[in-house]
C-alpha positions in Angstrom: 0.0 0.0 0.0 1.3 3.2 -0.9 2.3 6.2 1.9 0.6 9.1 2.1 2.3 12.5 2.7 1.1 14.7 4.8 -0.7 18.2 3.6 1.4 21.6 4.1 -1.2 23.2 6.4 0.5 26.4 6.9 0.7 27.1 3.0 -3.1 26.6 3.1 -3.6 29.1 5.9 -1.7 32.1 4.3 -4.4 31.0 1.7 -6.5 31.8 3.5 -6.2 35.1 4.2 -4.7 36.1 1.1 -8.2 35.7 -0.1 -9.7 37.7 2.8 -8.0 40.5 2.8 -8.6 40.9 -1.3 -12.2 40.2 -0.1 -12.3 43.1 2.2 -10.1 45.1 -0.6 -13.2 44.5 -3.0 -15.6 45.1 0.1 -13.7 48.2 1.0 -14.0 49.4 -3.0 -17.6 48.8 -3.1 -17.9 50.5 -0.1 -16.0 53.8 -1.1 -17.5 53.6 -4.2 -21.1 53.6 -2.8 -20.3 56.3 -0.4 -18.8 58.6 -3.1 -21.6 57.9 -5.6 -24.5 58.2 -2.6 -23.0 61.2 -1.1 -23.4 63.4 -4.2 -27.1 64.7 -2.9 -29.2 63.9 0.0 -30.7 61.3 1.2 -34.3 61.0 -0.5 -36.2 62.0 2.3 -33.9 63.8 4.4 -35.2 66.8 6.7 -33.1 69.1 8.7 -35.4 70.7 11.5 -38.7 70.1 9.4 -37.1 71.9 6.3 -36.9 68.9 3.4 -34.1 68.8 1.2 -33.9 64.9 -0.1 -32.1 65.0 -3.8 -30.6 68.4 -3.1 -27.4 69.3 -3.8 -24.9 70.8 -1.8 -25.3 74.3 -2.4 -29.0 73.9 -3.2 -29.7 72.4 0.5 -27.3 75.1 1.9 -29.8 77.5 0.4 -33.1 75.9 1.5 -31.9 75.4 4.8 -30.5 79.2 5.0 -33.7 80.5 3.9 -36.5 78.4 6.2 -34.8 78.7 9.2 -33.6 82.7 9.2 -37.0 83.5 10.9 -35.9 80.9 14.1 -32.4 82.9 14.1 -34.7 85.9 14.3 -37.1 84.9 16.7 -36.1 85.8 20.4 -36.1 82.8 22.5 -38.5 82.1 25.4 -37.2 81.1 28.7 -40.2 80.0 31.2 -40.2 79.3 35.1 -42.8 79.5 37.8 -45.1 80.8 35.9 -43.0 83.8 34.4 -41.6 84.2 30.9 -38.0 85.7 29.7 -36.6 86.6 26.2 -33.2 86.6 24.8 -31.9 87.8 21.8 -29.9 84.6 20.0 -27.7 86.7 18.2 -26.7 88.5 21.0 -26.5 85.2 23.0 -23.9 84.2 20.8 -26.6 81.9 19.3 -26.0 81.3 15.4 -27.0 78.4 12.9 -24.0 76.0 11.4 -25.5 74.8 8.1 -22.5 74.0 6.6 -21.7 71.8 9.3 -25.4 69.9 9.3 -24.8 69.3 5.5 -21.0 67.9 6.3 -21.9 64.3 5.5 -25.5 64.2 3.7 -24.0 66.3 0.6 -20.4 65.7 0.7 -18.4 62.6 0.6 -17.7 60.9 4.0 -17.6 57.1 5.0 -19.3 57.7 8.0 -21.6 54.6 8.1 -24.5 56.7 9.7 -23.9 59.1 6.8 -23.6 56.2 4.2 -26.3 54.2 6.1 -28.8 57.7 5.4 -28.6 57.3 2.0 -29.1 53.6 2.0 -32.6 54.1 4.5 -33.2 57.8 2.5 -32.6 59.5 5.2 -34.7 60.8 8.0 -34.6 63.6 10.5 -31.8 66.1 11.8 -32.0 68.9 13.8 -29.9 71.9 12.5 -26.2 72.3 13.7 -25.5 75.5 15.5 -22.8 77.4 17.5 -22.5 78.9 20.5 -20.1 82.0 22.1 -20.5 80.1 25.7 -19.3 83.6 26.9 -22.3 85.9 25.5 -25.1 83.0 25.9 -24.0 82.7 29.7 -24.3 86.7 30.2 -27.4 86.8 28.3 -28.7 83.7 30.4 -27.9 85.6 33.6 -29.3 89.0 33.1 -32.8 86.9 32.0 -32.7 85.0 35.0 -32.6 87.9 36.9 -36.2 88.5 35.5 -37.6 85.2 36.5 -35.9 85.1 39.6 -39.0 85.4 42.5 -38.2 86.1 45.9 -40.6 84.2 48.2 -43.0 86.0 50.2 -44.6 85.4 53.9 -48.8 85.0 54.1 -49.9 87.8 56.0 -53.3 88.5 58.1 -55.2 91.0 59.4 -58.6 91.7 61.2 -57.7 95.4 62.5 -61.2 95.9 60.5 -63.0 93.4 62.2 -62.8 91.8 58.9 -60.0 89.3 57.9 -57.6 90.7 55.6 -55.1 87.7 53.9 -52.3 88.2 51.7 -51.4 85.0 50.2 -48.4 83.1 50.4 -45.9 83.4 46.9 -43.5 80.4 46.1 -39.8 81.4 45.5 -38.6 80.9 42.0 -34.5 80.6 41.3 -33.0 80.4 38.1 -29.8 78.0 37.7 -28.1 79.9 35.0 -26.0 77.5 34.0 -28.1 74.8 33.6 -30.1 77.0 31.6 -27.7 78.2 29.4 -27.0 74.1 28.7 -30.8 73.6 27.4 -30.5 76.7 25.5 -27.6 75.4 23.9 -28.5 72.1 23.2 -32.6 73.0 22.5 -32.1 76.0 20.2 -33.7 76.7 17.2 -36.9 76.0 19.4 -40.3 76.5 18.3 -41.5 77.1 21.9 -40.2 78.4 24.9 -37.2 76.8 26.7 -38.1 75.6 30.5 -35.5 77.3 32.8 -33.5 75.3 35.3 -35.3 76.3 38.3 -35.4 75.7 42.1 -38.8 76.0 44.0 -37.8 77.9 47.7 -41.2 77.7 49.8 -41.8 81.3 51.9 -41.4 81.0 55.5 -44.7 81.6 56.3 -46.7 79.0 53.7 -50.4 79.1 52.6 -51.4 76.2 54.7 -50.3 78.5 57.8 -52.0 81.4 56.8 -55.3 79.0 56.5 -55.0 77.5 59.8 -54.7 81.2 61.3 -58.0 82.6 59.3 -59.9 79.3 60.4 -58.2 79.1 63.6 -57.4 82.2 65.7 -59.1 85.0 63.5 -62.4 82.9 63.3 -62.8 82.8 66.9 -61.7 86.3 67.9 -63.9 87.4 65.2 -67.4 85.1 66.3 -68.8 87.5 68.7 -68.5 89.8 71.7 -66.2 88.5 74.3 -67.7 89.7 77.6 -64.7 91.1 80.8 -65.7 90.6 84.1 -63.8 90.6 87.5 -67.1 89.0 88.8 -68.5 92.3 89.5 -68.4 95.0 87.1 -68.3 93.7 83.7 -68.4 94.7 80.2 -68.3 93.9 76.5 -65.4 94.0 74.0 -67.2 93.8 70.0 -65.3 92.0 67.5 -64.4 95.5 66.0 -62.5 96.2 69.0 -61.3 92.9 69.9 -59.7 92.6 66.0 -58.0 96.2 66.4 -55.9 94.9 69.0 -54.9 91.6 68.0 -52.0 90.7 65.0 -50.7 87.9 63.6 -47.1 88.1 63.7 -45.2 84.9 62.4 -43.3 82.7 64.9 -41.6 79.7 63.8 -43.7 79.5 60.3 -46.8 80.3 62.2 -49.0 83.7 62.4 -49.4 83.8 66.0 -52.8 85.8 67.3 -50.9 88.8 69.5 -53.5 90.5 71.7 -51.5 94.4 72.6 -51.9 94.7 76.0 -51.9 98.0 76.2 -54.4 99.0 73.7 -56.6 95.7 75.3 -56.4 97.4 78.6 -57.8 100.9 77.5 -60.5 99.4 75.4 -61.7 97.4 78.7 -61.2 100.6 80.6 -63.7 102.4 78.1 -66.1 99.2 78.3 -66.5 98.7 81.7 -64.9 101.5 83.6 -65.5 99.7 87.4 -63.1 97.2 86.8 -60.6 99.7 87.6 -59.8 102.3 90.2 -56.9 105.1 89.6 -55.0 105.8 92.7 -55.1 109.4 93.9 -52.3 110.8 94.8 -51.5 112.4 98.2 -51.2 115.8 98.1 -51.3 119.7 99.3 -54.0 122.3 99.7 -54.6 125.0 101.5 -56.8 124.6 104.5 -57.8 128.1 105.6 -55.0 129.7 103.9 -52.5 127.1 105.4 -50.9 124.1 103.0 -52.3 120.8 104.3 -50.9 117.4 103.5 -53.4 115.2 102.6 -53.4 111.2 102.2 -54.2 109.7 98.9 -55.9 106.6 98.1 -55.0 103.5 96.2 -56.9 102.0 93.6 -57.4 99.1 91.6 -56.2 97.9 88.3 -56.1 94.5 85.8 -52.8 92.6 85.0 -52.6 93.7 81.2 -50.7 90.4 80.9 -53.5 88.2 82.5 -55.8 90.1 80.7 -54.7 89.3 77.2 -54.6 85.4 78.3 -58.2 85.9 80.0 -60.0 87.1 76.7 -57.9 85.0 74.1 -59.0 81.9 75.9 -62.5 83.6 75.9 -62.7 83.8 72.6 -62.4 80.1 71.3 -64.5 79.2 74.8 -68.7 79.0 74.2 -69.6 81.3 76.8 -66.5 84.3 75.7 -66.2 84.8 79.3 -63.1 86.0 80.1 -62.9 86.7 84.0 -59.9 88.4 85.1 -58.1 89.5 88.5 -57.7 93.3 89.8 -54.8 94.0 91.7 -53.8 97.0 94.1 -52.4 100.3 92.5 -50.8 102.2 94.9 -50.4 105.8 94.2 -47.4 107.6 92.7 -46.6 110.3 96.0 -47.7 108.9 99.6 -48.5 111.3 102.7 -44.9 110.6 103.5 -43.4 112.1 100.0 -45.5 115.5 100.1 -45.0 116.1 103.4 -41.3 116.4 102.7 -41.9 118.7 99.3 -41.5 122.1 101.9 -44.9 123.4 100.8 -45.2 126.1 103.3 -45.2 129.8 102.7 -45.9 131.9 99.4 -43.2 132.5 97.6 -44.5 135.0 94.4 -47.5 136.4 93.5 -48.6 138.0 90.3 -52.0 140.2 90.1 -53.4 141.0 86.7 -56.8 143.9 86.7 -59.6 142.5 84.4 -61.6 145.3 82.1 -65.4 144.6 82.1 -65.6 142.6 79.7 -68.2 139.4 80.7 -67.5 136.6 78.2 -63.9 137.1 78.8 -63.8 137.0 82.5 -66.4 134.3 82.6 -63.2 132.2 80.4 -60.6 133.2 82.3 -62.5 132.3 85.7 -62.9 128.9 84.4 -59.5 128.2 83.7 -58.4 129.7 87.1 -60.5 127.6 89.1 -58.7 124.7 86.7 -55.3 125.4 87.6 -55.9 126.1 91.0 -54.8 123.6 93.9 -52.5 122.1 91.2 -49.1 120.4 92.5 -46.2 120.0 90.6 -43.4 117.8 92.5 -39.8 118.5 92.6 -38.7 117.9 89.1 -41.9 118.3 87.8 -43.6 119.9 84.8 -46.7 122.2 84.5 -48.2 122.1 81.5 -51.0 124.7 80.7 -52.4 123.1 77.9 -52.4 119.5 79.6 -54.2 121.1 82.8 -57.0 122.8 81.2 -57.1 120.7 77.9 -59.2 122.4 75.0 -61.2 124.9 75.4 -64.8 123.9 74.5 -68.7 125.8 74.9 -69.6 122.0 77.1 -67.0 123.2 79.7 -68.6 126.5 79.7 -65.7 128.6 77.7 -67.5 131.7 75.8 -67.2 133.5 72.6 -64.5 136.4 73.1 -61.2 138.2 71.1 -58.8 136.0 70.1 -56.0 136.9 67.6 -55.5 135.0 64.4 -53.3 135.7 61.7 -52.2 139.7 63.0 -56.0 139.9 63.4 -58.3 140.2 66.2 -61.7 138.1 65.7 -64.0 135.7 68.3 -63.4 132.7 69.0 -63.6 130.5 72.1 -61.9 130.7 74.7 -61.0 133.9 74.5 -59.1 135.8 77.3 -56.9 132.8 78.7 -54.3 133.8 77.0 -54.5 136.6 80.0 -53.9 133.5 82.5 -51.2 132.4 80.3 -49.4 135.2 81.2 -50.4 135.4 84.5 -48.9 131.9 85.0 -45.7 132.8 83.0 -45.1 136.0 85.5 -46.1 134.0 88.5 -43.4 131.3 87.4 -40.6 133.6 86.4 -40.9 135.0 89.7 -41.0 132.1 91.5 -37.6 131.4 89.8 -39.0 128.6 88.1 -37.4 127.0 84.8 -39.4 128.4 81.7 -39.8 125.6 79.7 -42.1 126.8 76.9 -43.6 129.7 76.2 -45.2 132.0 73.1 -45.5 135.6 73.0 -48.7 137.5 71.1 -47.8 138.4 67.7 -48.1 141.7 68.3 -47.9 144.0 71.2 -50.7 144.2 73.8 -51.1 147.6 75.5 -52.2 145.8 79.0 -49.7 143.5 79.2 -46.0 143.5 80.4 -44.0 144.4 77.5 -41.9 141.3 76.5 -43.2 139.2 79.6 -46.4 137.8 78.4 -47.2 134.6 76.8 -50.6 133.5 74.4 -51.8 129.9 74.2 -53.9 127.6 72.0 -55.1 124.1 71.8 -53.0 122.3 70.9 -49.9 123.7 69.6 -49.2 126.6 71.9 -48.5 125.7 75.5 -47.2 127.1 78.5 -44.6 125.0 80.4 -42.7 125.6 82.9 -40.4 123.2 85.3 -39.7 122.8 89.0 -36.3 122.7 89.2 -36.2 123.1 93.1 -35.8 120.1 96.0 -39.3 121.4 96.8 -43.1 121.1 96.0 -44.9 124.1 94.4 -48.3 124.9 95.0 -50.6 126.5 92.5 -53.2 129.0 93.8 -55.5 131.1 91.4 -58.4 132.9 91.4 -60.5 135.6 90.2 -61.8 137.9 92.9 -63.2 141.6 92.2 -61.8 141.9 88.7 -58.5 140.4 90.0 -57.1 137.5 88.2 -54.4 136.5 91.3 -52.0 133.5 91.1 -49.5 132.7 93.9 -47.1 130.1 94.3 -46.5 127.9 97.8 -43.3 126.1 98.3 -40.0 127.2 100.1 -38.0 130.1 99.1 -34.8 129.2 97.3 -33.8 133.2 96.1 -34.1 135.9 98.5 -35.6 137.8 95.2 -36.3 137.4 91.6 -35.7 140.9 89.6 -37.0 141.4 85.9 -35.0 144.0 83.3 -36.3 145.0 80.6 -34.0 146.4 77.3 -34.9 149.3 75.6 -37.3 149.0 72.2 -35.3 147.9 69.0 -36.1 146.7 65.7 -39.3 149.0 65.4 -41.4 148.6 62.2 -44.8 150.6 61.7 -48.1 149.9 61.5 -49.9 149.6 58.3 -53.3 151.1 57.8 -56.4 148.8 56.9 -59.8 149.5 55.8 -62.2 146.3 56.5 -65.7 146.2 55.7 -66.4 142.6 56.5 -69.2 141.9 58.8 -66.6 140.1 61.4 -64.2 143.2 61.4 -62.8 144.2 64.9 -61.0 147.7 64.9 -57.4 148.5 66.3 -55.2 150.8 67.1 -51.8 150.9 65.6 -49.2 149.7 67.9 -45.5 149.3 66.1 -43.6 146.2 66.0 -40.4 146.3 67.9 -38.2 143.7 69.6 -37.3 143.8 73.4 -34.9 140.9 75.7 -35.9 140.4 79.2 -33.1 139.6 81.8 -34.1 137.5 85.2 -31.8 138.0 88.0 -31.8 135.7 91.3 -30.6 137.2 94.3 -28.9 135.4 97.2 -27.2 137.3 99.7 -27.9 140.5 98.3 -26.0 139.3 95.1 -26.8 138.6 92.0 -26.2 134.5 91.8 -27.3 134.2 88.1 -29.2 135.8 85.3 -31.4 134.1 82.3 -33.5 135.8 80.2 -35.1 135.5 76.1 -36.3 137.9 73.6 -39.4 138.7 72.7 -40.1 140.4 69.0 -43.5 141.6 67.7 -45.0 142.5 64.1 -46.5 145.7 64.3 -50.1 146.1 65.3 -52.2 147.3 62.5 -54.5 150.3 62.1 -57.7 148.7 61.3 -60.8 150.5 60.2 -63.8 148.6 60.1 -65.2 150.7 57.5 -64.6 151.9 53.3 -61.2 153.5 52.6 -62.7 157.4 52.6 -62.6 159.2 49.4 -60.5 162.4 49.2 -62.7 165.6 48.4 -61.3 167.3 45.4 -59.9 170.5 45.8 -61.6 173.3 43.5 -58.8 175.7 41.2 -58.2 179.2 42.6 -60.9 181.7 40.3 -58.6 183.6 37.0 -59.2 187.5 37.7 -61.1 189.1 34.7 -59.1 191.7 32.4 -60.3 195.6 32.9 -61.4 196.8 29.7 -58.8 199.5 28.0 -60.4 203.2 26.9 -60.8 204.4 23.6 -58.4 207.3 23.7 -55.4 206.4 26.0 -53.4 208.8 27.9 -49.7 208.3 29.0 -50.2 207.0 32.2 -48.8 208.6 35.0 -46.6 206.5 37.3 -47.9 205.8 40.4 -46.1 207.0 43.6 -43.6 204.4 44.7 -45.7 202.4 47.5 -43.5 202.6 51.5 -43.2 199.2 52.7 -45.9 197.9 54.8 -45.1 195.8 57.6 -46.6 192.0 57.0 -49.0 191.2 59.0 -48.5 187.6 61.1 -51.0 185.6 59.8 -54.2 184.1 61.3 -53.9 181.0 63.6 -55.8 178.3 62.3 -57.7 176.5 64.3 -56.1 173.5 66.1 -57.8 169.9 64.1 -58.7 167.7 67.0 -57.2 163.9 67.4 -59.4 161.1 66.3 -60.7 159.3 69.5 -59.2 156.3 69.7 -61.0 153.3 68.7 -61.3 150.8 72.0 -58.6 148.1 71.9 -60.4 144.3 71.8 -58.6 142.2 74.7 -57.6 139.2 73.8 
C-alpha cells in the first residue's frame, strides 16, 4: 500500500487570508465607491429641522436650509419658570445656525456609516447644527434670569377691621443659569419656549399657615362679643375692638394671634370703667389759707398680661367669658413724699386787673379755678395746655377776642391767654425753669412788655419746670376783677428781679380798611423787639441771670369801614381883564408904594385827634 504525505497546512492558511484581505479590498472598494456615488445629494427624504431637502445638492440644500430657518435665528427665545416668561436675543446670546456643518456628510463625501447608512434608509430627520459663544449665551442667560428670579413671600393676616384681611403666600422661583444656558444650547432653534433650570424655595410663612390662622385664631376672635368681668363690674369687648388689638405676627412659620396689651387694657377701661380704680395721689391744699398734707388713696387695676390670656382663651371658649383678677395700684406720691416737698409759705405772686368785659372773664374764671390747687413735685412739669385741655362751649368757655393771623376776631376761649401770662409772670418770679412759652404776635397795650405769653389748643402751651428740691403749689383765682396767682413752696432766692431792654427793631403799622361783617377795629401799635433779663438774688448778690427775647410785628390800624374818598380840591378863580379906553393917555406912574409891615397871619384853628378806637382784649 502506498504512503501518504502529509498536507502543508501552513501554506493553506496564508491562503487563507490572502483571499480575505482581497475580499475586504473589494468590500472596502464597493464601499468607497457607494459612499462617493451616494454622497453626491441627500438622502431622498432627508429633513433638517422640518425643512426637506432629499435629492438636493450641496449648495441647493445650503440655500433651502438658509432661507426656512432665518425667521428661528430671528425669533427671540422664550425662557419660562414659575409661571414667568423671559426673552433673549440669540444673536446677542452668541446663538447662530451651522449649516455647513449639518450638511457635512449628507452632501459631501464621507464614509461615515451613519452618513452612508442615510442614504441607503433615505434618510430621515436632523436637527440643525448650531454654534455657540458660551461667553455671550452665559451673560445673556444671567441678566434673563434675573427676571424670572421670584423672591418668596410670607402669608400675612389681618382683622384690625374686624374683617379678615389675607395676603397670600408666593412660592420662590431661582433660576440656575448655568443649567439653563445648557438647554439653551442644546434646545435651540426651538419652536417654543425653553423651561428654565429652576429651584422652587417655599416662603417662611406657607399658605397652609395662613389658613390655619384665618380658620383658627381670626375665626374665633372674630365670632362674637367677648364679655370682661372681675365677677362684679363687667363689660363687652365687640369683635371691631377685639380685631384692632390683636395681629398675627409669624413665629416659627406660624402667624401667631398677639393681643396688645396695652391698647386691650384701655378698650376694657372704656367698656366697663369699674373694673378699675386710679390711685389718687397724696397731696397739698390749702386749709384756711394754710398748706395741708393730705393722704391719697390706692386703687385698683387689671394685669394687662392676664388680661390678654383671659380674653384670648375667651374667645375660642362657648360662653367668651373672660374673667380676670384686679390687683392694688398704689399711688405715685404717699403722705410721706408730700410732706417732705416744703410746701409752706408763698413765695411769688402775680395780680393782673380785668376790664369789664363778661364773656372774657367768665373764660378766664374757668380756667383759674382749673389750675388752681394744682401740684407739681420736685422735678416736675406744668403744662398749661395739659391742665386745662381744650377749650370747648360743654365746659362753659364763651365767645371772646382771640387773635389770628395779626388779626383780632371771636373765638372761644377767649381771654386765657391773660392766665397764660399770668402763670408765666407767677413762674418767672417764682424762679422757676421756663420751659415753653409764646409771645402774642403783636404788642398788647395791657400786658407786660416782653413778659407775656398766648396759648392755643394744641400747639401753643405754657410750660414751665420745678427745678427746686421742693413742691410748688398753684393758687388762682378771680376775685373783684383780679385775676391773682401765687405760688406755695420754700423760698430758694431771697428775690427774683426782671429787666427790661430798651425798644429795637421797630417797624410801623400799616393802615387797613375792612368792611367785612366780622371786622374788629385796632389801634396801631408798632412792632419792635425787646430781651428780658431775670436775676436771682442770694445774699444781696446777683447768683445768676437768664433771660429771652421777645419780637412783635406791628399792630395794624384797622378801620372797620370803606377806605374814605378824598374831596377834590376846586382851582383858585382867573381874575377878569379891565377893559382898556378908547383914547389912552400916558399914564402917570404911580407914587412908589412905602413898605408895609406883614401882618403875622391868622392861627388856624387847632384839628382835634381822632378818639381812639377801643382796643379788643384778647
Amino acid at each position: 500500500m502506498a504512503e501518504r504525505k502529509p498536507e502543508r497546512t501552513g501554506a493553506s492558511a496564508g491562503a487563507i487570508v490572502g483571499r480575505l484581505a482581497a475580499s475586504l479590498v473589494v468590500l472596502g472598494g464597493v464601499y468607497t465607491g457607494a459612499a462617493y456615488l451616494l454622497s453626491q445629494r441627500a438622502p431622498a427624504d432627508m429633513t433638517i429641522s422640518g425643512v426637506a431637502i432629499g435629492g438636493l445638492g450641496h449648495e441647493e440644500a445650503a440655500s433651502k436650509l438658509r432661507a426656512k430657518l432665518a425667521p428661528l435665528t430671528a425669533k427671540d427665545v422664550v425662557l419660562t419658570a414659575g409661571g414667568k416668561q423671559a426673552t433673549l436675543d440669540p444673536q446677542a446670546a452668541g446663538l447662530a445656525l451651522d449649516v455647513d456643518g449639518t450638511l457635512d456628510g449628507l452632501t459631501s463625501f464621507s464614509l461615515n456609516p451613519s452618513d452612508v447608512l442615510a442614504h441607503l434608509t433615505g434618510g430621515g430627520s436632523r436637527k440643525v447644527d448650531t454654534t455657540v459663544d458660551r461667553t455671550k449665551l452665559a451673560a445673556a442667560v444671567a441678566a434673563s434670569a434675573k427676571q424670572l428670579d421670584v423672591a418668596p413671600k410670607d402669608a400675612t393676616l389681618s382683622i384690625a377691621t374686624g374683617q379678615v384681611v389675607a395676603t397670600d403666600a408666593v412660592k420662590g422661583v431661582t433660576v440656575d443659569a448655568g443649567r439653563t444656558a445648557d438647554a439653551v444650547a442644546d434646545q435651540w432653534p426651538a419652536d417654543g419656549p425653553i423651561a428654565a433650570s429652576s429651584q422652587v424655595k417655599d416662603p417662611a410663612v406657607t399658605q397652609d399657615a395662613l389658613d390655619k390662622a384665618v380658620s383658627g385664631d381670626a375665626k374665633a376672635i372674630l365670632a362674637g362679643p367677648v364679655t370682661v368681668t372681675d365677677g362684679k363690674a363687667k363689660g363687652q369687648l365687640s369683635p371691631a375692638q377685639l380685631g384692632a388689638v390683636t395681629t398675627f405676627p409669624a413665629k416659627d412659620g406660624a402667624l401667631v394671634a398677639t393681643l396688645d396689651p396695652t391698647k386691650l387694657a384701655e378698650s376694657v377701661r372704656r367698656v366697663a370703667p369699674a373694673l378699675e380704680a386710679k390711685p389718687v395721689n397724696a397731696t397739698v391744699k390749702l386749709v384756711n389759707d394754710k398748706p395741708t398734707p393730705v393722704a391719697g388713696k390706692p386703687g385698683t387695676t387689671i394685669d394687662p398680661k392676664d388680661l390678654v390670656s383671659s380674653v384670648l382663651g375667651a374667645a375660642h371658649d362657648g360662653a367668651r367669658t373672660a374673667t380676670v383678677k384686679t390687683t392694688v395700684a398704689q399711688p405715685e406720691f404717699s403722705l410721706e413724699d408730700v410732706q417732705k416737698w416744703g410746701i409752706k409759705e408763698v413765695i411769688a405772686t402775680y395780680d393782673a386787673d380785668l376790664p369789664y368785659n363778661p364773656p372774657r372773664t367768665t373764660n378766664i374764671r374757668i380756667a383759674a379755678n382749673t389750675i388752681n390747687g394744682t401740684v407739681i413735685p420736685p422735678g416736675g412739669t406744668f403744662s398749661l395746655n395739659g391742665i386745662l385741655g381744650e377749650r370747648t362751649p360743654e365746659k362753659g368757655y364763651q365767645d371772646a377776642i382771640v387773635i389770628m393771623d395779626g388779626r383780632y376776631e371771636k373765638g372761644t376761649g377767649g381771654g386765657v391767654s391773660q392766665v397764660s401770662t399770668s402763670v408765666l409772670n407767677a413762674a418767672f418770679f417764682a424762679g422757676m425753669k421756663l420751659t415753653e412759652h409764646h409771645a402774642h404776635a403783636f404788642y398788647i397795650t395791657h400786658y407786660p412788655e416782653g413778659r407775656e405769653a398766648t396759648v392755643h389748643w394744641d400747639d401753643l402751651d405754657n410750660k414751665w419746670t420745678n427745678d427746686t428740691p421742693y413742691g410748688v403749689l398753684v393758687q388762682s383765682s378771680v376775685e373783684s376783677g383780679v385775676l391773682k396767682f401765687a405760688m406755695w413752696s420754700t423760698k430758694s432766692w431771697d428775690d427774683i428781679k426782671a429787666l427790661k431792654s430798651p425798644r429795637r427793631a421797630i417797624r410801623a403799622p400799616k393802615v387797613i380798611y375792612d368792611t367785612s361783617a366780622g371786622c374788629v377795629p385796632q389801634v396801631p401799635v408798632p412792632g419792635f423787639s425787646v430781651t428780658i433779663t431775670r436775676q436771682f438774688i442770694k445774699g444781696g448778690a446777683v447768683a445768676k441771670t437768664d433771660g429771652f427775647t421777645t419780637s412783635y410785628i406791628p399792630q395794624d390800624d384797622v378801620n372797620c369801614h370803606a377806605k374814605p374818598v378824598p374831596k377834590a380840591t376846586p382851582a383858585p378863580a382867573t381874575p377878569a381883564p379891565k377893559p382898556s379906553s378908547a383914547t389912552s393917555k400916558p399914564a402917570t406912574p404911580a407914587p412908589t408904594p412905602k413898605p408895609a409891615a406883614t401882618p403875622a397871619p391868622a392861627a388856624k384853628p387847632a384839628t382835634p385827634a381822632p378818639a381812639p378806637k377801643p382796643a379788643a382784649k384778647p
